[in-house]
OpenMM code with the backbone's topology and positions (N, CA, C; nanometers):
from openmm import Vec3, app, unit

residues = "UNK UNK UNK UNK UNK UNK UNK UNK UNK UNK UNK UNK UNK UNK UNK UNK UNK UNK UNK UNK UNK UNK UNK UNK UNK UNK UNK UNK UNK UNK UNK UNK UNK UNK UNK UNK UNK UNK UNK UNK UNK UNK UNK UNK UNK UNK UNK UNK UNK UNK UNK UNK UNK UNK UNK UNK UNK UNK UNK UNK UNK UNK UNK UNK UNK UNK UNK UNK UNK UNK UNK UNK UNK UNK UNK UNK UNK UNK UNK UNK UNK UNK UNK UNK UNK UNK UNK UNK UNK UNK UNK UNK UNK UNK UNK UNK UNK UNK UNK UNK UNK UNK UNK UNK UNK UNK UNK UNK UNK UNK UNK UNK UNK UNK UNK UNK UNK UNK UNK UNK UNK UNK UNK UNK UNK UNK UNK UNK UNK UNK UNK UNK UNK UNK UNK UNK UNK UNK UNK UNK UNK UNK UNK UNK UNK UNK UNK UNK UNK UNK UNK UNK UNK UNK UNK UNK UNK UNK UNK UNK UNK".split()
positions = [
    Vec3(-8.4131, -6.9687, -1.8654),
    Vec3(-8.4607, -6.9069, -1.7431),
    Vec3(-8.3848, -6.9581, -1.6220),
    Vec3(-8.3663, -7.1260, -1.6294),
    Vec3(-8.2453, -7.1846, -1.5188),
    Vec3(-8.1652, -7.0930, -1.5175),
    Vec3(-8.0592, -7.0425, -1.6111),
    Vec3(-7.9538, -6.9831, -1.5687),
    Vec3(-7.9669, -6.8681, -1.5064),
    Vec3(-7.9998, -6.7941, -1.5850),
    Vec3(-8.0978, -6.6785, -1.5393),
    Vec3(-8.0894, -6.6504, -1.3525),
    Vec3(-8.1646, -6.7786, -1.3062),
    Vec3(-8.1825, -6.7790, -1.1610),
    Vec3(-8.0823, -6.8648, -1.1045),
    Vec3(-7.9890, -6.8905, -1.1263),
    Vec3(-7.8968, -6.9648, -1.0918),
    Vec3(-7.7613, -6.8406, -1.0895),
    Vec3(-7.7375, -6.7369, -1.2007),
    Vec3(-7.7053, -6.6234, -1.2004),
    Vec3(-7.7014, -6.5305, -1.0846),
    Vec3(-7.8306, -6.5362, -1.0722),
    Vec3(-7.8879, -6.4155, -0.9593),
    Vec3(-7.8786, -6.4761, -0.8045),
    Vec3(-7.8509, -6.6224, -0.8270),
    Vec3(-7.8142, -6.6795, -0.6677),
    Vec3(-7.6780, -6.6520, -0.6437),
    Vec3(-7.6195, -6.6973, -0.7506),
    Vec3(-7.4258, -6.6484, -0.7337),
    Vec3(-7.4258, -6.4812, -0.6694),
    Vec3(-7.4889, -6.4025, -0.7730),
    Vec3(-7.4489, -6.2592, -0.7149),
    Vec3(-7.4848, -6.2121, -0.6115),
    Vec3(-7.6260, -6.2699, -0.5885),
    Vec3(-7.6850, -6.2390, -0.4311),
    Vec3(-7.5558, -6.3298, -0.3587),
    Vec3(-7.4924, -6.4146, -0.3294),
    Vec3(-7.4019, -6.4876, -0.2635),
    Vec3(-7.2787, -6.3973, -0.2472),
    Vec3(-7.2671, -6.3804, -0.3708),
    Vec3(-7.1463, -6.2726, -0.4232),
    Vec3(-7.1279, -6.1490, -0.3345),
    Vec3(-7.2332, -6.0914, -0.3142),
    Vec3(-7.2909, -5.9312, -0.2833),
    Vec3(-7.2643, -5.9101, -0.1017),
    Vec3(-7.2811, -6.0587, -0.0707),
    Vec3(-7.2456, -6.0567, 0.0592),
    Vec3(-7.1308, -6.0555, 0.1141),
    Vec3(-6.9900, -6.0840, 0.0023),
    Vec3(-6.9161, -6.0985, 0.0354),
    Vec3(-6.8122, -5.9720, 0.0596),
    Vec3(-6.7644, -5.8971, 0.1312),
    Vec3(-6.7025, -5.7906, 0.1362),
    Vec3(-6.5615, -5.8443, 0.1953),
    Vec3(-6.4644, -5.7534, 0.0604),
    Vec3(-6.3026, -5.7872, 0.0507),
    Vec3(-6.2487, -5.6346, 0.1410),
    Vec3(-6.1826, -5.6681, 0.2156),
    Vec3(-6.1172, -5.5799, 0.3199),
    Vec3(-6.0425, -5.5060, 0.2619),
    Vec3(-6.0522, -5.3614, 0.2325),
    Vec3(-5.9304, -5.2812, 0.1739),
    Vec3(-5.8929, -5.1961, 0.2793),
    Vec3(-5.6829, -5.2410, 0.2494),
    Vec3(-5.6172, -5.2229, 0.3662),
    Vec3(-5.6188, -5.0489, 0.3731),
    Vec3(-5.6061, -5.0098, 0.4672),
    Vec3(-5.6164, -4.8374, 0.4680),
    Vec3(-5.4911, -4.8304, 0.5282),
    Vec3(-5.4420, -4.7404, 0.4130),
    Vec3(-5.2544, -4.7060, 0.4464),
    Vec3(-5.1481, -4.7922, 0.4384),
    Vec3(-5.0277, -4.7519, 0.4326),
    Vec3(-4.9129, -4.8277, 0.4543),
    Vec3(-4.8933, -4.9516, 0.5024),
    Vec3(-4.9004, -4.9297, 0.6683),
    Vec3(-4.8804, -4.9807, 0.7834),
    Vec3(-5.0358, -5.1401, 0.7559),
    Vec3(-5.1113, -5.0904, 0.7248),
    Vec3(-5.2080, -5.2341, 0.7162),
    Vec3(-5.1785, -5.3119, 0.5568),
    Vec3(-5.1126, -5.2217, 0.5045),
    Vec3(-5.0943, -5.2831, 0.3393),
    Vec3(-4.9672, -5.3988, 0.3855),
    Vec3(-4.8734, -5.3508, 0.5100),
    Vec3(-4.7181, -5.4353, 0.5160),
    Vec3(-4.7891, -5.5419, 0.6071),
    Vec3(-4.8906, -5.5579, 0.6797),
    Vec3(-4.9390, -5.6313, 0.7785),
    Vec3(-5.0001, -5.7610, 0.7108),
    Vec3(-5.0649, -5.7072, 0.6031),
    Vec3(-5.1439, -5.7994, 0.5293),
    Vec3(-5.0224, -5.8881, 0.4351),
    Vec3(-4.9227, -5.8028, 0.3687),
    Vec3(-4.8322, -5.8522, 0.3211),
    Vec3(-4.7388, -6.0038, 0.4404),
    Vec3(-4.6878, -5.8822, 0.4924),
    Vec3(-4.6471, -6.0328, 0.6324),
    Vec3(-4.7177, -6.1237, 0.6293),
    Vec3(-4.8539, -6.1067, 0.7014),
    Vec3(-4.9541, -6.2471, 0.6903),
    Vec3(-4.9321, -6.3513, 0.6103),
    Vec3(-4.9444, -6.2733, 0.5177),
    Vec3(-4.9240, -6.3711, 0.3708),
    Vec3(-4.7808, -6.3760, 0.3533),
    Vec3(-4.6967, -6.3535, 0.3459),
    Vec3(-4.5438, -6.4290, 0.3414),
    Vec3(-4.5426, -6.5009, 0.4404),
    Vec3(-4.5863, -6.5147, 0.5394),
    Vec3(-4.5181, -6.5917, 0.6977),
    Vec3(-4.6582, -6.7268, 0.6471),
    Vec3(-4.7636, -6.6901, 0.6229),
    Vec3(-4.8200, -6.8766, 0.5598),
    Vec3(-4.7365, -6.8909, 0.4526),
    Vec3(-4.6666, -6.8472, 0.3817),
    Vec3(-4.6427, -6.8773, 0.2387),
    Vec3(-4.4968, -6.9561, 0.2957),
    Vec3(-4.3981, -6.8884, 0.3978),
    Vec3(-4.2964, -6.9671, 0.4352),
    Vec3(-4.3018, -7.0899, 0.5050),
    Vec3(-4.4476, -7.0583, 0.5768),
    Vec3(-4.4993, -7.1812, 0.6592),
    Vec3(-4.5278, -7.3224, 0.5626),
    Vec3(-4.6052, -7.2860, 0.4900),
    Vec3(-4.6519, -7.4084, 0.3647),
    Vec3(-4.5383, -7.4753, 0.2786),
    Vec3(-4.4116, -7.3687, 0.2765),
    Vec3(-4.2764, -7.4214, 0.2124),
    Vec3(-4.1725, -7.4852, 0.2987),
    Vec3(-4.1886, -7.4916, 0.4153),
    Vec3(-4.1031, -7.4663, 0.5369),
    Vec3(-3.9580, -7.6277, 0.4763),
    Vec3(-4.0618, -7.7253, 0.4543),
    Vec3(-4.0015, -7.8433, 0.4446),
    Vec3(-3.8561, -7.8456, 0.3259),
    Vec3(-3.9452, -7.7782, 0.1741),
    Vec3(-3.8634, -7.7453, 0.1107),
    Vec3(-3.7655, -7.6423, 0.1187),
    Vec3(-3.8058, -7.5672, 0.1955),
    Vec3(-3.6427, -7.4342, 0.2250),
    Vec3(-3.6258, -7.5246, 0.3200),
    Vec3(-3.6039, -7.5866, 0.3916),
    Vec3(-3.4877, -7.6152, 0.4727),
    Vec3(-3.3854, -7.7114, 0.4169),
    Vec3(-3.4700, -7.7908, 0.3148),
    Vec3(-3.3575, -7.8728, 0.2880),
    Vec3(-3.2466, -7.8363, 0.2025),
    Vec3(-3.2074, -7.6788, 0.1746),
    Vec3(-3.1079, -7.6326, 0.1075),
    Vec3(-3.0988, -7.4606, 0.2000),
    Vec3(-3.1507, -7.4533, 0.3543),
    Vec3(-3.1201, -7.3822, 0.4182),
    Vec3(-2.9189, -7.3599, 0.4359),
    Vec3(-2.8905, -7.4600, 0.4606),
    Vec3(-2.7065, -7.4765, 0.4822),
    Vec3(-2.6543, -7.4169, 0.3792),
    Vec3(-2.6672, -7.4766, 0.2692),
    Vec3(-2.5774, -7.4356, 0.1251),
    Vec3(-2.6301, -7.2841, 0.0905),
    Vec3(-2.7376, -7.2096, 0.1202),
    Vec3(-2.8012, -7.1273, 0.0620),
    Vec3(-2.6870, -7.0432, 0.2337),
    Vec3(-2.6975, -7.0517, 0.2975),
    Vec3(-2.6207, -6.9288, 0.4300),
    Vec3(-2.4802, -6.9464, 0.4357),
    Vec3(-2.4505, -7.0563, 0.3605),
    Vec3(-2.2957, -7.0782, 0.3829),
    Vec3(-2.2562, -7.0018, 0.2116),
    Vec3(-2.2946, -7.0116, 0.1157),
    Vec3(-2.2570, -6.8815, -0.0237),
    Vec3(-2.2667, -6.7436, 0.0204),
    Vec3(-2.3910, -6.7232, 0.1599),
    Vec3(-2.4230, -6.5845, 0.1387),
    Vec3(-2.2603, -6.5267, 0.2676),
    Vec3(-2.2340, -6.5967, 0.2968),
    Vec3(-2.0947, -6.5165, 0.4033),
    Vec3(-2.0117, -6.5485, 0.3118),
    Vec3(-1.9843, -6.5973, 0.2183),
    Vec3(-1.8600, -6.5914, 0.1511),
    Vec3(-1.8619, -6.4658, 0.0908),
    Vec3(-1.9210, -6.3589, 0.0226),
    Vec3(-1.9026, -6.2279, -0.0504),
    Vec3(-1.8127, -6.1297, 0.0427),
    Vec3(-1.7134, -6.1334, -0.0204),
    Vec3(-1.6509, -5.9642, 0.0564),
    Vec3(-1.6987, -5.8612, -0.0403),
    Vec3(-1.7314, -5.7784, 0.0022),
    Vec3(-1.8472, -5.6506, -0.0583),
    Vec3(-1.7303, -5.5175, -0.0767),
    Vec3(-1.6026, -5.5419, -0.0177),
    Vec3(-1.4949, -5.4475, -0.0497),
    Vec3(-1.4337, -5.4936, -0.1760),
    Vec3(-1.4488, -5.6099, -0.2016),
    Vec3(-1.3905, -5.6441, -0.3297),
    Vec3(-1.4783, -5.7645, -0.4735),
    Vec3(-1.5754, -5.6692, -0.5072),
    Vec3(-1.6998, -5.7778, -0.5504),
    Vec3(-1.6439, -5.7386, -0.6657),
    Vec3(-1.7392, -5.8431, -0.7878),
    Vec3(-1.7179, -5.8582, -0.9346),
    Vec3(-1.8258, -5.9284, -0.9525),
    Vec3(-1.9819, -5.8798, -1.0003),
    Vec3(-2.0528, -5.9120, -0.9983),
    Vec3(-2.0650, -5.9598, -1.0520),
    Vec3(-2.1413, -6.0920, -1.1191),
    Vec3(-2.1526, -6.2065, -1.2559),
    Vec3(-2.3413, -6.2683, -1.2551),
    Vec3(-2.3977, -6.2709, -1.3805),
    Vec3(-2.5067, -6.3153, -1.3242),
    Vec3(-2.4705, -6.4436, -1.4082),
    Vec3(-2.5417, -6.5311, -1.3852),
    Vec3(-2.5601, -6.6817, -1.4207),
    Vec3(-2.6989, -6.7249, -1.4558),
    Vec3(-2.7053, -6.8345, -1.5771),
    Vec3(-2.8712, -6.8742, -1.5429),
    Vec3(-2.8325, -6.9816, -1.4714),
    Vec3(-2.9623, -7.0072, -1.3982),
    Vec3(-2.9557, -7.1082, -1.2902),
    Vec3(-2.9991, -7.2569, -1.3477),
    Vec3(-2.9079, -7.3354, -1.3154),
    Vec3(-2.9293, -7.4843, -1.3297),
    Vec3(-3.0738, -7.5274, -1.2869),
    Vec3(-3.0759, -7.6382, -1.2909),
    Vec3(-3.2496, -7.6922, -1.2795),
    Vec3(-3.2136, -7.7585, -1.1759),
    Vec3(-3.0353, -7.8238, -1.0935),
    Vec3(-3.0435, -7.8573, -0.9508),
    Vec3(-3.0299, -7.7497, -0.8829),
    Vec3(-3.0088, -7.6162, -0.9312),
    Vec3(-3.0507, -7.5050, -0.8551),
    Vec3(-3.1063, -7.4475, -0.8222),
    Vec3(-3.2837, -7.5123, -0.8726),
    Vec3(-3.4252, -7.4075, -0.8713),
    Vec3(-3.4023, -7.4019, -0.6820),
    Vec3(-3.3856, -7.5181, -0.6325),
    Vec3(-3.4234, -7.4906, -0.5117),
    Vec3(-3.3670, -7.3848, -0.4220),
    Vec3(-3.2284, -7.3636, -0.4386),
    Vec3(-3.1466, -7.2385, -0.3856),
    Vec3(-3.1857, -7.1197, -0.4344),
    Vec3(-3.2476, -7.1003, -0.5558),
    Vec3(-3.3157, -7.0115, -0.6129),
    Vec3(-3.4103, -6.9319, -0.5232),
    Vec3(-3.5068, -7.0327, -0.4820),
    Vec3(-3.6504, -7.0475, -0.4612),
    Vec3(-3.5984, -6.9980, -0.3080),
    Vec3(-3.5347, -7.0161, -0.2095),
    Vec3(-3.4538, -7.0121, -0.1215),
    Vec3(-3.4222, -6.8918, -0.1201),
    Vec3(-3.3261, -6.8300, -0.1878),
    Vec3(-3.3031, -6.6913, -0.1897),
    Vec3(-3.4076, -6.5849, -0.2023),
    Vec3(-3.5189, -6.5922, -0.3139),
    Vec3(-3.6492, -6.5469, -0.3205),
    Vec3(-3.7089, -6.5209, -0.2025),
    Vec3(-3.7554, -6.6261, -0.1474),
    Vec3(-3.8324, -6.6185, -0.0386),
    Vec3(-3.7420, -6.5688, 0.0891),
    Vec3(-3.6256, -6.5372, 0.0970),
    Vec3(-3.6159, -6.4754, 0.2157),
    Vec3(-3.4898, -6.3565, 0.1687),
    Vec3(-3.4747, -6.3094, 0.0486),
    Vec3(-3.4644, -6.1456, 0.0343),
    Vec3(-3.5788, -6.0702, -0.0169),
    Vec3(-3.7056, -6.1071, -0.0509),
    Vec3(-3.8002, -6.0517, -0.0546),
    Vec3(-3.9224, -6.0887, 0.0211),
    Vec3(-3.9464, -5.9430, 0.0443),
    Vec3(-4.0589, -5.9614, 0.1332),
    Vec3(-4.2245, -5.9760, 0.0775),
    Vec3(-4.2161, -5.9826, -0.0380),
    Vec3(-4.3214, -5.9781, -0.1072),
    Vec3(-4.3238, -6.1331, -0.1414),
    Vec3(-4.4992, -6.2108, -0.1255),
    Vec3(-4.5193, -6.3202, -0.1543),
    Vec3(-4.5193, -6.3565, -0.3093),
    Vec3(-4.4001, -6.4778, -0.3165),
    Vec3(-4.3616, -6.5328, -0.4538),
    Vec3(-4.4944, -6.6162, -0.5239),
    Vec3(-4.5394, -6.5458, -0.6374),
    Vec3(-4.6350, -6.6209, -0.7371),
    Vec3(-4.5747, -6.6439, -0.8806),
    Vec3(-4.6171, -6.7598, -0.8984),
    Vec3(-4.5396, -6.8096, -1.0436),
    Vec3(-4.6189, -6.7173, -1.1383),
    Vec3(-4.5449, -6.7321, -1.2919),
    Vec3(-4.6325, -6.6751, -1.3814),
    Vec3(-4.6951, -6.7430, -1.4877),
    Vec3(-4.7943, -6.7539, -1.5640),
    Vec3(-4.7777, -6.8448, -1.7136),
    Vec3(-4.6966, -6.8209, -1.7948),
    Vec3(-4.6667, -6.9166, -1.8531),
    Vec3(-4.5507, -6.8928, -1.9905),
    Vec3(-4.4041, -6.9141, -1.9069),
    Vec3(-4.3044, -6.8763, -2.0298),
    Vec3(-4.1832, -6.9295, -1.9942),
    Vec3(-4.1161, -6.8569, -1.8686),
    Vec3(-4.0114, -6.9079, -1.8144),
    Vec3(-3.9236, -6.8070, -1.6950),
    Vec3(-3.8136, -6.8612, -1.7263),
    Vec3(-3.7180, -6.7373, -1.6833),
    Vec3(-3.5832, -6.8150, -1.6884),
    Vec3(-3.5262, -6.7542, -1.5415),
    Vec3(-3.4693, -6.7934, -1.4492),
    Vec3(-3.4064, -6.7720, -1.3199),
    Vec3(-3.2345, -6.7455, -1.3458),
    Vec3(-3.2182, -6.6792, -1.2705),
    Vec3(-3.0908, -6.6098, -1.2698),
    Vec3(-3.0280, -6.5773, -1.1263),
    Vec3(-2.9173, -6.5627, -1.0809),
    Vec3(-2.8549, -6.5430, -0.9668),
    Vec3(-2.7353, -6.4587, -1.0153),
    Vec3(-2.7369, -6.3455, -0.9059),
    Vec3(-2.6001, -6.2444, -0.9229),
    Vec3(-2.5095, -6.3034, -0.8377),
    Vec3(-2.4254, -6.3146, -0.8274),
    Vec3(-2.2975, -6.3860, -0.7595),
    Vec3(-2.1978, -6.3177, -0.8069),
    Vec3(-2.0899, -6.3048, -0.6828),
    Vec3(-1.9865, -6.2654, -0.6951),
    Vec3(-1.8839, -6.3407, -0.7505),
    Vec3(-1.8079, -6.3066, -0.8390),
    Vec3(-1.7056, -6.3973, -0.9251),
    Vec3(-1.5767, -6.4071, -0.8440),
    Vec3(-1.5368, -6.3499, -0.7851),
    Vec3(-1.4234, -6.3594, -0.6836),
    Vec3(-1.4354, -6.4787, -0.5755),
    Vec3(-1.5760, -6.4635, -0.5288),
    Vec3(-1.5795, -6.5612, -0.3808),
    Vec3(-1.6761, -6.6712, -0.4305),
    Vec3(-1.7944, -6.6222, -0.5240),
    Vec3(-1.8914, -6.6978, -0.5925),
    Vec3(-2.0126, -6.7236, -0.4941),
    Vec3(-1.9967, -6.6257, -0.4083),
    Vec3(-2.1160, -6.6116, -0.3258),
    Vec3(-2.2055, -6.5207, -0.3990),
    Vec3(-2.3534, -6.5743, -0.3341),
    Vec3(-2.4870, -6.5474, -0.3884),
    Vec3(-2.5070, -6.3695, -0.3347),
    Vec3(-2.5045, -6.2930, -0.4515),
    Vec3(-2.5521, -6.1450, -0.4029),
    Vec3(-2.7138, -6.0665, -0.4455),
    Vec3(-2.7896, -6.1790, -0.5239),
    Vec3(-2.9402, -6.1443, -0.5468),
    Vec3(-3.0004, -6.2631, -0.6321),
    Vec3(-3.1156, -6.2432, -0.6694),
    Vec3(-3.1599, -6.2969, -0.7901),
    Vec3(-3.2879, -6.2414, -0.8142),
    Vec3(-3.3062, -6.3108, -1.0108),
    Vec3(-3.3586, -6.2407, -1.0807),
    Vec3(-3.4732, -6.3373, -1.1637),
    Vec3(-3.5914, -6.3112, -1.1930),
    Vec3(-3.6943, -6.3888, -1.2937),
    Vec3(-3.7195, -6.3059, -1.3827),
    Vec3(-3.6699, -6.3443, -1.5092),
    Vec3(-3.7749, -6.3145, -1.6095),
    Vec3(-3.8159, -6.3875, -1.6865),
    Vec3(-3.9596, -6.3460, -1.7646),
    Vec3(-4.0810, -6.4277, -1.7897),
    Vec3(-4.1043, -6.3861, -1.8898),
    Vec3(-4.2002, -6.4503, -1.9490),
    Vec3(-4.3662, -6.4125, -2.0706),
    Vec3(-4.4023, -6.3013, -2.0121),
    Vec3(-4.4066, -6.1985, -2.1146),
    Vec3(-4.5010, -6.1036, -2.1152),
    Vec3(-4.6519, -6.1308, -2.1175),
    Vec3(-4.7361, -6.0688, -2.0738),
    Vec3(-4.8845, -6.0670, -2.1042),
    Vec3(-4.9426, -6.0524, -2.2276),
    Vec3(-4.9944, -6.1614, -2.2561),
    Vec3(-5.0453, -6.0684, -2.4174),
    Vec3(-5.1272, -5.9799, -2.4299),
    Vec3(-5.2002, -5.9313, -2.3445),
    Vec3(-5.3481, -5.8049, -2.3881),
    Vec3(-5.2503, -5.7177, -2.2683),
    Vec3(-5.2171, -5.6092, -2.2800),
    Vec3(-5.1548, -5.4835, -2.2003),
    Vec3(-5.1703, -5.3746, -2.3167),
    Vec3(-5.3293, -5.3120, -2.2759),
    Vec3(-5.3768, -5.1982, -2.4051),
    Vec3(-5.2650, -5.1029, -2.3663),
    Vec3(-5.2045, -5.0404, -2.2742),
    Vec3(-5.1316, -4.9182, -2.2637),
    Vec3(-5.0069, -4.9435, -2.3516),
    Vec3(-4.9153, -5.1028, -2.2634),
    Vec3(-4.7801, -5.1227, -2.3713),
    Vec3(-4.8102, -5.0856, -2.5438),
    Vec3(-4.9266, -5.1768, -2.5455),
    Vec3(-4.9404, -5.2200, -2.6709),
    Vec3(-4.9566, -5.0906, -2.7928),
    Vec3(-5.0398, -4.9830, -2.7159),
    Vec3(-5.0318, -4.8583, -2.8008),
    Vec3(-4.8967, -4.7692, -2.7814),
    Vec3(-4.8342, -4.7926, -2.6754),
    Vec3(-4.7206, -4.7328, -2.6435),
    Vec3(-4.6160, -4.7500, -2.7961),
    Vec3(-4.5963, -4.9172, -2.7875),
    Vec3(-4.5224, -4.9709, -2.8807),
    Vec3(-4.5917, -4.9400, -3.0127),
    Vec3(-4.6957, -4.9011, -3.0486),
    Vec3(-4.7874, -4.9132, -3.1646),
    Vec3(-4.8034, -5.0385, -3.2573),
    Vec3(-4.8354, -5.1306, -3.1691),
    Vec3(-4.8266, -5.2350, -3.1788),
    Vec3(-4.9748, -5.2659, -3.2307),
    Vec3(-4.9792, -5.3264, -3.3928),
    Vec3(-5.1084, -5.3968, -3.4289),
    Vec3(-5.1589, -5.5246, -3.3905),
    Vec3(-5.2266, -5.5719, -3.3832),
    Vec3(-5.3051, -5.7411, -3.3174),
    Vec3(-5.1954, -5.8069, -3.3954),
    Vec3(-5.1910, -5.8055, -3.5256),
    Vec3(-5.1308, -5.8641, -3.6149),
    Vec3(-4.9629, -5.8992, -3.5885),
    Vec3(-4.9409, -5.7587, -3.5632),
    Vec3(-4.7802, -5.7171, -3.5369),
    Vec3(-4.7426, -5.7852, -3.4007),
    Vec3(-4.8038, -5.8056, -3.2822),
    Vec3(-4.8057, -5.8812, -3.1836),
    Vec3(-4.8092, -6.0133, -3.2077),
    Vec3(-4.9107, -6.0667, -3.2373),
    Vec3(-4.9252, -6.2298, -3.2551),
    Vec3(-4.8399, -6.2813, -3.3219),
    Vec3(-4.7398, -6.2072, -3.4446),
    Vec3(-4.6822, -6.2718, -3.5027),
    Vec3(-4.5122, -6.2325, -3.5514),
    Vec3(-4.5290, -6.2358, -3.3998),
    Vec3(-4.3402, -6.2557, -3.3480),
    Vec3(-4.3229, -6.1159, -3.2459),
    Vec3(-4.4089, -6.0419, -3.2322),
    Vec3(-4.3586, -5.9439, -3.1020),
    Vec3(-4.3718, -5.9946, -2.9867),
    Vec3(-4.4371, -6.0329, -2.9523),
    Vec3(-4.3924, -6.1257, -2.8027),
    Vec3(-4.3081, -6.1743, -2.7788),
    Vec3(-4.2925, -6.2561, -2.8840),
    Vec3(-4.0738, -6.3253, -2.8341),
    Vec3(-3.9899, -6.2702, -2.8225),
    Vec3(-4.0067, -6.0936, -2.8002),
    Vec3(-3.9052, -6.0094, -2.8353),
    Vec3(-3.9346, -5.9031, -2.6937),
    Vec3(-4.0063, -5.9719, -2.5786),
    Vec3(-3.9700, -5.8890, -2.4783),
    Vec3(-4.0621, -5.9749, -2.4040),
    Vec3(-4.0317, -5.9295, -2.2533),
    Vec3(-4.0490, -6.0277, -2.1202),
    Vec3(-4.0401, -5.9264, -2.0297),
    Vec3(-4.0779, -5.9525, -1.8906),
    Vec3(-4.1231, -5.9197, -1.7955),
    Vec3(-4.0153, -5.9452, -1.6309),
    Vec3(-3.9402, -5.8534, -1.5908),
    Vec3(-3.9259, -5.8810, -1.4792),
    Vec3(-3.9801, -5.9043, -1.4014),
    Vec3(-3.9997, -6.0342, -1.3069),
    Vec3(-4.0890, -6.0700, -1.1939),
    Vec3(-4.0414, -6.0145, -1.0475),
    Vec3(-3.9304, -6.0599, -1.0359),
    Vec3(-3.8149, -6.0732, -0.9547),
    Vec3(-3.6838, -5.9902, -0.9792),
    Vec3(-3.6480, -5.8945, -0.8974),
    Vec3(-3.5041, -5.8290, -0.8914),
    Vec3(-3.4995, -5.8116, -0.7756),
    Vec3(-3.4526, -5.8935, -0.6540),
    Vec3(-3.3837, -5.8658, -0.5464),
    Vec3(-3.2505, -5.8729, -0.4863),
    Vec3(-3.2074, -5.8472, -0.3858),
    Vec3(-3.0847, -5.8672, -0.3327),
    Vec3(-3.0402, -5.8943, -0.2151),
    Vec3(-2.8938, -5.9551, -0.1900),
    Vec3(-2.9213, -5.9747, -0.0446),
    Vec3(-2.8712, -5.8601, 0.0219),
    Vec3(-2.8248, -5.8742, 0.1753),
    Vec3(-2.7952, -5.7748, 0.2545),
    Vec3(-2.6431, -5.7793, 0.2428),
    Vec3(-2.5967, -5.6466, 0.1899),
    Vec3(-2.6155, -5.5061, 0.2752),
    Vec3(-2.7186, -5.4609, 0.1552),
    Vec3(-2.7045, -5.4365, 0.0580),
    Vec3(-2.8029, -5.4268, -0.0494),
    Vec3(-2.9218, -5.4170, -0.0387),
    Vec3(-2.9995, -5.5277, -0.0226),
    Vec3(-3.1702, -5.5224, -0.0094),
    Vec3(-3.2022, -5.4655, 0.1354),
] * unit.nanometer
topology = app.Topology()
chain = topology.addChain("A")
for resn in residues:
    res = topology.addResidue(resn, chain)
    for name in ("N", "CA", "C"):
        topology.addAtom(name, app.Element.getBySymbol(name[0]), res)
């Protein structure tokens, strides 16, 4: 019976709470901003300390004569990574569970930075993929997942993005 009424205090608590849904475009990009501009704010310390190296790759690309190359990214490179992320996309960066692997497009000529890329773990319960693929519980759990992943991340820099 405790829970019971301990239940019914959460939802009465719950019931009061009303989540703002943005109406249109223009309040959907507002709310977005908000939330990227704390999200750059809370990182501020860590992007700066690879602000230099991250603006001095991006003027090296001549865009009349590119050769695009992607790379996976080193582990002293998460931070230039993380760097590029957060300021060619405008959408706030959330990690995912499961594995990622990071990637950077760079030009092979100058070896300046021209985007980057995450991919990840797929989700395991996605009823639409999963009938798409005709995929059994069985046939999933035991080895279809290691056999496809999830773009998080595909951006680019400017002139591009």
């Amino acid at each position: 019976m405790t829970e019971y009424k301990l239940e019914k205090e959460v939802l009465d608590m719950l019931d009061g709470v009303r989540v703002a849904v943005p109406k249109g475009k223009d309040e959907m990009r507002l709310l977005l901003y908000k939330r990227k501009l704390d999200e750059l704010l809370q990182k501020r310390d860590r992007l700066k300390e690879v602000e230099y190296t991250a603006i001095k790759h991006l003027k090296k690309v001549d865009y009349d004569n590119i050769k695009p190359k992607l790379i996976f990214v080193k582990p002293n490179q998460k931070k230039l990574w993380f760097f590029y992320r957060h300021v060619f996309s405008s959408a706030p960066f959330t990690g995912r569970p499961g594995r990622s692997c990071f990637l950077m497009c760079i030009d092979e000529n100058s070896g300046g930075v021209m985007g980057v890329i995450d991919i990840g773990s797929d989700l395991m319960v996605i009823g639409p993929r999963d009938k798409y693929i005709g995929w059994s519980r069985e046939r999933k759990f035991s080895g279809g997942l290691n056999h496809i992943g999830n773009v998080g991340t595909c951006v680019c820099a400017r002139p591009f993005g």
